[in-house]
N, C-alpha and C positions, 0 to 999 in steps of 0.2 A: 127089587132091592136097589140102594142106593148108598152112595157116599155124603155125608154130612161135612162139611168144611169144620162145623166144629160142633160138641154136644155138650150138653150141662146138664147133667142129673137133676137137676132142682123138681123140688117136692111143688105142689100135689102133679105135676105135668111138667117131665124133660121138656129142653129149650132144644132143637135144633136150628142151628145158623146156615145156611147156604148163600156161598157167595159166588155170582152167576157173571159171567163175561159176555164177550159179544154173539158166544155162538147161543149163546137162551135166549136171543134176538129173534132168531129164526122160525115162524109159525109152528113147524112140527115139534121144534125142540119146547116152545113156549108152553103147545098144548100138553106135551110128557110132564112138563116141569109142574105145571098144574094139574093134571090128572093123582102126576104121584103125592104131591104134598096136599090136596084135600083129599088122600087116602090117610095120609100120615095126621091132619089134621082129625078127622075121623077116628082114630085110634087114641087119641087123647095128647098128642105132640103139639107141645107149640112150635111154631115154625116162622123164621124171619130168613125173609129174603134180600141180600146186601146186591147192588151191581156197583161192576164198577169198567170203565173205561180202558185202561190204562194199567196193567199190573205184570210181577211177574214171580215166579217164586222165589227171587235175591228179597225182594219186599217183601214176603209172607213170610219169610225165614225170620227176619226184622222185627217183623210186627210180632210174630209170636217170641220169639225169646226174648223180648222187651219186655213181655205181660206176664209172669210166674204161672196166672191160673191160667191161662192158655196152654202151658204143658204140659208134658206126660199124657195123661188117659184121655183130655179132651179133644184132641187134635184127630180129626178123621175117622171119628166115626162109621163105621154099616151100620145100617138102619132098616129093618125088615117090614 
């Protein structure tokens, strides 16, 4: 199981967003990172993968209650 940075129900195949920092850098973490998301792909999810440098949650707090569809049920998804 995992957590989704963000999810969209969209028809015919949910969107899951994951947005990865410095530590999905790391060979073992890369390999999990890919192992689980061409499982997830496999199951019919689309899957887009964001990096980013430089972040922190004062800016994700920002970026999401700037965006309406960003709130409520999309925000942080489990995804089995």
């Amino acid at each position: 199981m995992t957590t989704a940075d963000f999810y969209f129900p969209t028809q015919p195949r949910p969107l899951i967003v994951f947005i990865d920092g410095r530590v999905h850098l790391g060979k073992t973490q890369m390999f999990k990172d890919e192992e689980l998301r061409t499982l997830l792909r496999k199951k019919g999810y689309r899957v887009v993968e964001l990096f980013y440098h430089s972040y922190s949650d004062k800016k994700k707090g920002r970026a999401v209650s700037s965006n309406p569809r960003w709130q409520s049920e999309n925000n942080n998804r489990h995804v089995e």
